[in-house]
DOMARFI-603197 format. One record per residue (C-alpha): z, x, y. Coordinates in steps of 0.001 Angstrom, whole numbers, plus 500000, padded with zeros to 6 digits. Layout:
ZXY;...
//
This chain:
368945539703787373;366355542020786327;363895539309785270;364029538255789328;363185541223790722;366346541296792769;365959538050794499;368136534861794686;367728532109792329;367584528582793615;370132526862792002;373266526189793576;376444527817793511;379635527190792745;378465523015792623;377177520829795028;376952521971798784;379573519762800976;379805519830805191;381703517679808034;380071515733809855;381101514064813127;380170510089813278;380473508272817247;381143504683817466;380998502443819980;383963502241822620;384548505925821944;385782506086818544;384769508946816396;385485509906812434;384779512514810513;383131512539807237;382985515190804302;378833515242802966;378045516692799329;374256517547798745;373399517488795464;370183518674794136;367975517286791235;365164518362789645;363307516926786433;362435519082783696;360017517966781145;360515519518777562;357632520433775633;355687517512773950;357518516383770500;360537517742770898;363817516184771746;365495516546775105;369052516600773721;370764518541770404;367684519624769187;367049521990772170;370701522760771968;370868523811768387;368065526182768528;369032529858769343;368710531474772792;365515534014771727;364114530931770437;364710528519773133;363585531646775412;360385532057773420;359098528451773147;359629527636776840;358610530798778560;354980529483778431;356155526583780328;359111527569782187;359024527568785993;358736530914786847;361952532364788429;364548530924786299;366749531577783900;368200530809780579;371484529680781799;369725527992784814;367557526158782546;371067524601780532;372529523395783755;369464521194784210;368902519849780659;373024519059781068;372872517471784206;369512515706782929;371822514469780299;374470513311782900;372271511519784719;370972509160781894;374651508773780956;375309507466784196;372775505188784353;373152503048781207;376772502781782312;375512501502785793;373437498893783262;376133498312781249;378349497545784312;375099495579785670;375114493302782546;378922492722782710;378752491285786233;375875488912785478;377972487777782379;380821486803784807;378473485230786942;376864482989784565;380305482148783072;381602481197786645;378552478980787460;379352477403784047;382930476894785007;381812475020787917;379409472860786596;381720471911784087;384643470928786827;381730469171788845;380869467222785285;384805466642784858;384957464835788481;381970462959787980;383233461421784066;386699461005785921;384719458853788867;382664456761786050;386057456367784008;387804455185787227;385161452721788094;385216451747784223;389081451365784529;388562449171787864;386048447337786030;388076446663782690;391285445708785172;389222442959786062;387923441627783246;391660441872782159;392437439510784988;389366436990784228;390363437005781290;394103436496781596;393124434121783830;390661431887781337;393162432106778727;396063430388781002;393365427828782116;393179427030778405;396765427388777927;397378424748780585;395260422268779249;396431422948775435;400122422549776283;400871421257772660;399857424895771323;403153427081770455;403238430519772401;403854432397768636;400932430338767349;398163432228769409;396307435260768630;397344438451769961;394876439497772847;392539441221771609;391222444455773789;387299444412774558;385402447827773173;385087449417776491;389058448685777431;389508450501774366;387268453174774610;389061453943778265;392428454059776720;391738456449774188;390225458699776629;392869458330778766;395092458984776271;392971462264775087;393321463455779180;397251462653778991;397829464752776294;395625467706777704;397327467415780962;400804467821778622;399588470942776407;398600472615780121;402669472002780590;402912469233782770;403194465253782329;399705464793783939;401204464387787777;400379466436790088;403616468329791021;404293470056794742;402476469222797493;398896468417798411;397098471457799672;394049472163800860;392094473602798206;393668470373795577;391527468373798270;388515469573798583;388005471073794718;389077467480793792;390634468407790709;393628466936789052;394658464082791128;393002464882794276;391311462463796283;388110460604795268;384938459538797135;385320456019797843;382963453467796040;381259452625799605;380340456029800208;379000456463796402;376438453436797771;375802454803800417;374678458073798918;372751456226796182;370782454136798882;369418457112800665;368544458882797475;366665455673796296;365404455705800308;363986459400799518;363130458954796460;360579455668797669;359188458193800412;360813455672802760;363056456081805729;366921454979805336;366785453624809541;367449450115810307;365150447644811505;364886447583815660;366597444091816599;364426442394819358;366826440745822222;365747438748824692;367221440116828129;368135438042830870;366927439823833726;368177439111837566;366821440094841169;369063443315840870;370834445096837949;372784448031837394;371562450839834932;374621450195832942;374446446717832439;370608446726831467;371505448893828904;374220446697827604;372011443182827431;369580445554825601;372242447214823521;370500450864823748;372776454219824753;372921454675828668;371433457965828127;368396456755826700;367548454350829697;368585456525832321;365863459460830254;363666456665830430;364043456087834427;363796459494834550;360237459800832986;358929457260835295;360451458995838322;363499457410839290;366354459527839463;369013457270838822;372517457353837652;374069454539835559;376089453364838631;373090452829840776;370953449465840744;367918448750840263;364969445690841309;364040443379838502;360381444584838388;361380448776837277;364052447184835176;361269444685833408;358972447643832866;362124449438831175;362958446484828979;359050446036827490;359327450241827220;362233449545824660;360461446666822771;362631443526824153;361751440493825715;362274439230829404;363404436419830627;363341436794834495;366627434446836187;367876434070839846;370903434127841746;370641430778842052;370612430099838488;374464430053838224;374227426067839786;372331424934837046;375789424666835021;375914421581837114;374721418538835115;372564416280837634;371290413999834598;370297410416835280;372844408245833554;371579405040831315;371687401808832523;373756400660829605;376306403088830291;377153402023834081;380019399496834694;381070397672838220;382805399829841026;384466399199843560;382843399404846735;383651401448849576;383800399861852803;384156402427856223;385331400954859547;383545401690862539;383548401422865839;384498402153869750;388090403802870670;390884401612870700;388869398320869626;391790398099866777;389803399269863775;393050400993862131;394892397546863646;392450396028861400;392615397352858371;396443397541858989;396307393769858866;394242393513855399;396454395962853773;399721394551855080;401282398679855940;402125399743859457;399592402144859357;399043402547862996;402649403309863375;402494406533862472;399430407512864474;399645410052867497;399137408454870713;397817404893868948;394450406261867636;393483407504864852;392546411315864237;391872411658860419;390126410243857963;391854408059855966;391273406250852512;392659403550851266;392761400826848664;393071397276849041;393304394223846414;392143391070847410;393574387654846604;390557386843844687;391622390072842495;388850392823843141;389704395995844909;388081397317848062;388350400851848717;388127401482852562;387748404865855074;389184404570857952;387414407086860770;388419407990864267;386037406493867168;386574408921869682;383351410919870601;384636414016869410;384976412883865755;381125412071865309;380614414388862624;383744413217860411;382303409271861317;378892410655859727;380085411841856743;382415408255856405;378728406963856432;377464409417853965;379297408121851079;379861404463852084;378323401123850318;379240399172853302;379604399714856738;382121397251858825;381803397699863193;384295396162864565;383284395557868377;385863393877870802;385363391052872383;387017391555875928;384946395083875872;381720394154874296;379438397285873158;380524400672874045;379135404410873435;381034405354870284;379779401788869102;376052402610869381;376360405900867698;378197404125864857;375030401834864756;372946404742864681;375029406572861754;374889403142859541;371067402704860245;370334406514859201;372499405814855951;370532402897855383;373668400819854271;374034397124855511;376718396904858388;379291393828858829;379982392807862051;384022392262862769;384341390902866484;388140392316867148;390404390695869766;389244386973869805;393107385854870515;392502387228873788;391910385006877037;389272387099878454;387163387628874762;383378386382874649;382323386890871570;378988385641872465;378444388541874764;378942391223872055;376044389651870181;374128389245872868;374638393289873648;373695394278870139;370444392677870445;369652395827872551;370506398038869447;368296396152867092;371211394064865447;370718390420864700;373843388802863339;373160385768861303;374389383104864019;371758384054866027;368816384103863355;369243387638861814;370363389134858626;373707390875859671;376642389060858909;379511388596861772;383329387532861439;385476386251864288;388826388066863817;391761389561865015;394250392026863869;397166390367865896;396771386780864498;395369387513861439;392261384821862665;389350385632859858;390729387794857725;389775385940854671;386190385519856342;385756388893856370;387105389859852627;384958387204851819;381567388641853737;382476392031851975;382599390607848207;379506388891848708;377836391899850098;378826393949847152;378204391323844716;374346391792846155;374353395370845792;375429394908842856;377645398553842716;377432400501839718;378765403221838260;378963405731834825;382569406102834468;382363408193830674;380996411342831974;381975414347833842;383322413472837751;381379414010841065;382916413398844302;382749413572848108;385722415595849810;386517413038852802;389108415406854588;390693418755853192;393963420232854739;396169423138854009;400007421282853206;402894424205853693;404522423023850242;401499421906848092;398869424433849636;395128423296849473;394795419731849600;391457417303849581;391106413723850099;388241413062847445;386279409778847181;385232410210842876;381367408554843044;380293409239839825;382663409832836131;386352409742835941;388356413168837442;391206413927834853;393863416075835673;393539419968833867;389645419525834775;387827422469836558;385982422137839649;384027423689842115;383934422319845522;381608423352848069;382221427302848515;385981426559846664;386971425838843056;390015424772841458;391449423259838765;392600420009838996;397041420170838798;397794416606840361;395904413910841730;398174411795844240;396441407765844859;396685406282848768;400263405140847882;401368408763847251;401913408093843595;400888410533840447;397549409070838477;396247410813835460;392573409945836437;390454408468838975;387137406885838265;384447405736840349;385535404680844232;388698405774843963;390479407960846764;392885410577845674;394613413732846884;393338416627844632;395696419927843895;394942422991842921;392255424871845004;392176428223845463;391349427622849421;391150424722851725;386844423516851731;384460421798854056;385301417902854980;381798416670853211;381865418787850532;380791417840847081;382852418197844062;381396419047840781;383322419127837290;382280422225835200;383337423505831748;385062426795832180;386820428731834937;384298431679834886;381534429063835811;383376428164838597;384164431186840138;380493432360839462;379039429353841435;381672429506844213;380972433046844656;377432432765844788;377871429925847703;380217432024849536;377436434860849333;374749432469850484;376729431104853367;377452434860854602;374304435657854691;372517432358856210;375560432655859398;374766436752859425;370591435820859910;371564432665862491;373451434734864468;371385437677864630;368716438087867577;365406438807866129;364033440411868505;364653443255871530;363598440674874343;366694438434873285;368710441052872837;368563441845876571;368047438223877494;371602437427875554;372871440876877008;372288439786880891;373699435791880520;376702437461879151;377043439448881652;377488437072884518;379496434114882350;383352434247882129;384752433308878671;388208431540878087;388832432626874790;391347430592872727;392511430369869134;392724427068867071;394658426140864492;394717422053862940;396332419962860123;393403419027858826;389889420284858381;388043417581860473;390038417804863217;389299421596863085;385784420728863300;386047418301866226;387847420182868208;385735423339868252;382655420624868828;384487419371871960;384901423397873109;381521424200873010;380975421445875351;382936422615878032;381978424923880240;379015425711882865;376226428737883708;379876430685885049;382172429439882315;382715428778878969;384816428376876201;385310431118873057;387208429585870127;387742433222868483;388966431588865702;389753427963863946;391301426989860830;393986424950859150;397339425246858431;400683426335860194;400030429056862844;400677432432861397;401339436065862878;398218437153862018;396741434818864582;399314435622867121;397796439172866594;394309438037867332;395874436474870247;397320439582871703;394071441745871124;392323439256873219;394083438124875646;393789434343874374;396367431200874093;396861429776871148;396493426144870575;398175424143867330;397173420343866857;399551418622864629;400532422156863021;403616424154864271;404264428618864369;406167429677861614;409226432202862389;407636435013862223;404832433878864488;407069432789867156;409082436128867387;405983437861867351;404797435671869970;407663436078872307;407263439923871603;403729439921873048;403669437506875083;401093435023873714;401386431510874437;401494429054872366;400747424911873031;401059422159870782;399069418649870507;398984415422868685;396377413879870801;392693415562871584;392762413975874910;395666416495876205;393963419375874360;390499419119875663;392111418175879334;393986421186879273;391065423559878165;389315422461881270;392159422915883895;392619426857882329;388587427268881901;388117426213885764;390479428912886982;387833431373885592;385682429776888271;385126431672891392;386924430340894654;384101428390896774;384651430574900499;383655428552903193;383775429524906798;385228427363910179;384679428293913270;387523427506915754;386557428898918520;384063430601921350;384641433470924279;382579435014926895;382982438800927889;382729438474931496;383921442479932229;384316445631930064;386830447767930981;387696451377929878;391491451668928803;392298455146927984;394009455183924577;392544452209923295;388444452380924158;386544449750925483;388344446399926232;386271443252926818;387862440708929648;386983437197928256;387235433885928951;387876430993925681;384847428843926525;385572426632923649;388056426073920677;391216428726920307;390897432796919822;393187434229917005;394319437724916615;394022437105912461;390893435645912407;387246436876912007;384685438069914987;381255438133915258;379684439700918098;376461437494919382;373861439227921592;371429436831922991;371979434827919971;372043437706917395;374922438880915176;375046442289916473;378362442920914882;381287441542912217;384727442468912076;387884441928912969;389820442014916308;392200445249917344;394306443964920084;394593440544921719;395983440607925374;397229438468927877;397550439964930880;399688442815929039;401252441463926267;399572441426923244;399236437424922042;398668436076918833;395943433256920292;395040432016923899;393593428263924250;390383427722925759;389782427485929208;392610431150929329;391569434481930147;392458437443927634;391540441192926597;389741441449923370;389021444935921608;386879445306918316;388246447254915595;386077449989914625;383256448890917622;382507449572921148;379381448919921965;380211445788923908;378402444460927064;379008442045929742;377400438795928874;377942439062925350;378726436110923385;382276436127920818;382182433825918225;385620433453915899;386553432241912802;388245431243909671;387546431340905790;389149429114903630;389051428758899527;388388425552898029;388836425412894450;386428424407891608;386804422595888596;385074422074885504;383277418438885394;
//
């Protein structure tokens, strides 16, 4: 202590310094800690001498006398020990932190060695799988070439042949296998794996865990060989050609083009169309899209779906003779269905409402001579002109049977006119010839008018004499229809896919849908599809004119056709097409067109019709009614024959028309407006005629247009407004005017002319001017009060409502009277 004058060394005492300290955490935690300080300081010994025993073995004077030129001044011998010995603990520390240092990089290395060994171990087990696979089947090859040989060396003695011998690689595998075995059995086990499959067994992959399978080992070798080439491992773009029409949804474009919605929507996007996948787009964005994406366009239309429809031209060495088809024309009740009643030998007119005929009908008749005539029978009343023009659409020949007691008649020129615009030669049948009063010679005189020269008078239009009653000419005219046919010379391709006219369509309660179809071109099989104006079907029966079951129908054959999904158009065509999807497609598409072309005909272009439609409207009276037929064309005919009636007051509504059995749902169109409904040759169903008595809709049925279109007249002409009209019965002359008190002024007349009525009307004449119209208040006779006085009488007249009466004054009186108006 003397050497330090008194003062405090440095080092520290009683070991290293220590102190709590408080540490804060985050959501309030806190910990104390205990802190040592230790201090250090580095002494360096003298130059050539040791550090360690050396220093230690010399003697304190000594130690004391070497190093007090170099000592730090201020310490002390015992000072100076502590240092060299924690100097000493220091290094000691630190080669066992090396030492410890070293032994963890040992372990480390060893454990990377462990796993690239396990990693080698999976990858020999892999090759020695694959080299097991491999030997199994050259095994099998060769097990297989050796019974090949065995089978054709039969003679050869089983004990007689070689023992197999093993190839080297077989071999090889075996003994390895063998090697593994008996490793897996000095671990203690059989070389199973025993327990259950955990985790870490499956992904280490050791000891029967599971292996990559041999496609992904390809795989992985292909994109190494990819990378190692500098190449990329993507797939060549596949170039589609994308059939594009008018408008497509976002989805669908991106299915033809087989990309990821995503992608084409990102790509509407970017060329600023927000669109979702749901919404459509026009064929021009959606082309731009398709050439962004690297695929071809090929632009279709709508209208494209018809092209399914084969309209080739068939070779002349594949058509065979047809029948012909023969349609009887002519005037109301000249005895065209009498007619053909007589060539068929069937009591065809029998059956018909009111003795005419209303449908369509189609029949076929064999001749003596053996050929077979197929003939349409159509109505000749006016208001079947459209189903007579489609008879004439698809007919060879055209027979007009005129009759002789009645000569030429309306319906007869019109069925001139529909045989001239079909451009088909005509046959002229002069009906009725039994008859007293016939004169033949007058009915060709009359069609001389028309531009029809029959042959007997010079012309090129053949004529028969006959009648239906007698069966007079008959043969004549079979005859004058083979020979006509025989110069057109009828052909038709039989082996190829049908086409047909529909001559009448109808909706039958049992059988549903059912069309009369003429076949033109092919053979119609049964189990074929078809589309049929805006219907399609497939075909489930075909019934012949005799109401028998054919397989087929060729060329100019009639038959019944079942199986339509709805009841079509009388004129409709009938196309054969492969597949049911077609079908529906096309129909669709025609249903679609047809919506639209009635939605643009029926729309008023512009404002000015608008309000001219809006004020004719608005002064005409409608009779609405509802129709319902049996058959299509009479649908058609009668709704023709209701626009017709009707004047600039009146007119006639058919709200609705269609075929088939009368249904509550029309009885409920009924009711909303007010309208009858009418049912030709079609009854209500149960239902209908509850509902009907519930509401109160009428309901009228008719086998014969005549009645129907008579009736709609007589109910349309109620609508009309009464005609008033006005008769005067009498005259008076107001000789006084008196003042009664109670009553007002009171003329005193005298009946100059006619009778004066207490009901009737007044007018008040003033020097020949109406000054006043009304009606009388009190009619007096002396003092009673009369009901009329005769001329050449006195009485006491007083105007309701009017006193301004004056002597001289003229009365005149009369009556009105409605007359009622009807519909011409």
């Amino acid at each position: 202590m003397s050497d330090n004058d008194g003062k405090k060394t440095l080092g520290v005492r009683g070991g290293p310094r220590s102190g709590n300290v408080k540490q804060s955490f985050s959501h309030g935690r806190t910990k104390n800690v205990v802190v040592e300080t230790k201090r250090k300081r580095v002494v360096k010994p003298k130059p050539g001498t040791g550090q360690g025993q050396g220093q230690a073995s010399q003697g304190k004077s000594a130690a004391s006398s070497s190093d007090s030129s170099k000592r730090p001044a201020g310490i002390s011998d015992a000072e100076m020990e502590r240092r060299m010995k924690a100097l000493q603990a220091a290094k000691a520390r630190e080669a066992e932190e090396a030492e410890r240092r070293a032994e963890e990089e040992r372990q480390r290395e060893q454990e990377r060695q462990r796993r690239r060994e396990e990693a080698e171990a999976r990858e020999r087990e892999q090759r020695e799988a694959e080299e097991r696979a491999k030997a199994k089947a050259e095994e099998e090859e060769r097990r297989k070439r050796e019974a090949e040989a065995s089978a054709q060396e039969p003679q050869q003695s089983e004990t007689q042949k070689p023992a197999p011998t093993k190839p080297a690689p077989a071999r090889k595998q075996e003994k390895e296998r063998d090697q593994n075995r008996g490793k897996g059995k000095g671990k203690g086990g059989d070389g199973r794996r025993s327990g259950k499959l955990t985790l870490n067994q499956a992904l280490s992959g050791g000891e029967g865990g599971r292996q990559k399978s041999l496609a992904a080992m390809k795989r992985k070798q292909e994109r190494a060989r990819q990378k190692a080439m500098g190449g990329s491992a993507e797939r060549e773009k596949i170039v589609r050609e994308v059939q594009l029409p008018e408008t497509i949804v976002v989805s669908e474009l991106a299915n033809r083009m087989a990309e990821r919605v995503g992608d084409v929507v990102k790509a509407l996007m970017q060329n600023g169309m927000m669109v979702t996948q749901n919404q459509s787009i026009d064929a021009d964005t959606a082309e731009l899209i398709i050439e962004e994406f690297g695929h071809k366009v090929v632009r279709v239309s709508d209208a494209d779906v018809e092209e399914v429809i084969d309209q080739v031209e068939d070779n002349p060495e594949d058509m065979k003779p047809r029948p012909p088809v023969i349609t009887v024309m002519g005037h109301v009740d000249h005895g065209k269905t009498s007619l053909l009643d007589a060539v068929r030998n069937a009591k065809v007119v029998s059956g018909e409402a009111g003795g005419i005929t209303q449908h369509i009908g189609a029949y076929q008749v064999e001749t003596d001579g053996g050929s077979t005539l197929t003939f349409l029978d159509t109505p000749g009343h006016a208001a079947f002109t459209s189903m007579r023009a489609r008879g004439a659409q698809v007919t060879d020949i055209v027979v007009l049977v005129v009759a002789a007691d009645d000569a030429v008649m309306p319906q007869t020129v019109e069925a001139i006119n529909h045989a001239k615009a079909a451009e088909v030669p005509m046959i002229i049948a002069i009906n009725k010839c039994d008859k007293p009063e016939a004169n033949p010679d007058k009915v060709r005189t009359d069609l001389l008018q028309h531009e029809v020269v029959v042959e007997s008078m010079s012309g090129d239009v053949q004529d028969v004499e006959v009648s239906a009653q007698s069966g007079q000419g008959l043969d004549e005219l079979l005859e004058s229809i083979a020979l006509q046919a025989e110069i057109l010379e009828l052909k038709a391709n039989p082996d190829r896919v049908a086409e047909g006219a529909v001559i009448e369509a109808q909706l039958d309660v049992g059988r549903g849908p059912v069309a009369t179809v003429l076949v033109q071109k092919g053979t119609l099989k049964r189990g074929d599809i078809f589309v049929v104006g805006e219907q399609w079907g497939k075909v489930r029966a075909l019934m012949n004119d005799r109401g028998e079951r054919v397989e087929e129908a060729g060329p100019s054959v009639p038959v019944e056709v079942l199986g339509l999904n709805g009841t079509p158009e009388a004129g409709d065509v009938l196309n054969v097409v492969e597949t049911e999807a077609q079908a529906r497609e096309i129909a669709e598409y025609r249903q679609e067109a047809a919506k639209d072309k009635r939605a643009a005909a029926g729309a008023a272009t512009t404002l000015e019709q608008l309000m001219s439609q809006a004020k004719e409207n608005e002064n005409v009276a409608e009779f609405p009614i509802v129709v319902k037929a049996d058959v299509q064309g009479s649908a058609e005919a009668i709704v023709q024959a209701m626009e017709k009636i009707g004047n600039d007051e009146v007119r006639v509504r058919v709200l609705h028309s269609g075929v088939g059995a009368i249904t509550e749902s029309d009885i409920g169109l009924a009711e909303a407006s007010g309208a009858p409904v009418f049912g030709f040759n079609v009854r209500a169903n149960a239902p209908a005629r509850r509902s009907a008595n519930q509401k109160g809709v009428e309901i009228r049925y008719y086998s014969v247009i005549y009645d129907l279109v008579d009736d709609v007249k007589a109910a349309a002409s109620g609508l009309l407004g009464a005609e008033i009209r006005e008769k005067f019965i009498g005259y008076a002359e107001i000789r006084e005017v008196f003042k009664v008190s109670g009553v007002g002024k009171v003329a005193g007349c005298l009946v100059t002319e006619g009778i004066a009525r207490r009901s009737a009307g007044v007018r008040l004449l003033r020097d020949d001017v109406v000054v006043h119209e009304g009606t009388l208040k009190t009619l007096k006779r002396f003092k009673d009060e009369v009901t009329e006085v005769q001329s050449g009488q006195e009485c006491g007249m007083a105007f309701e409502n009017y006193e301004d009466i004056r002597k001289g004054d003229v009365i005149e009186i009369f009556e009105r009277e409605e007359v009622t108006r009807t519909l011409e």
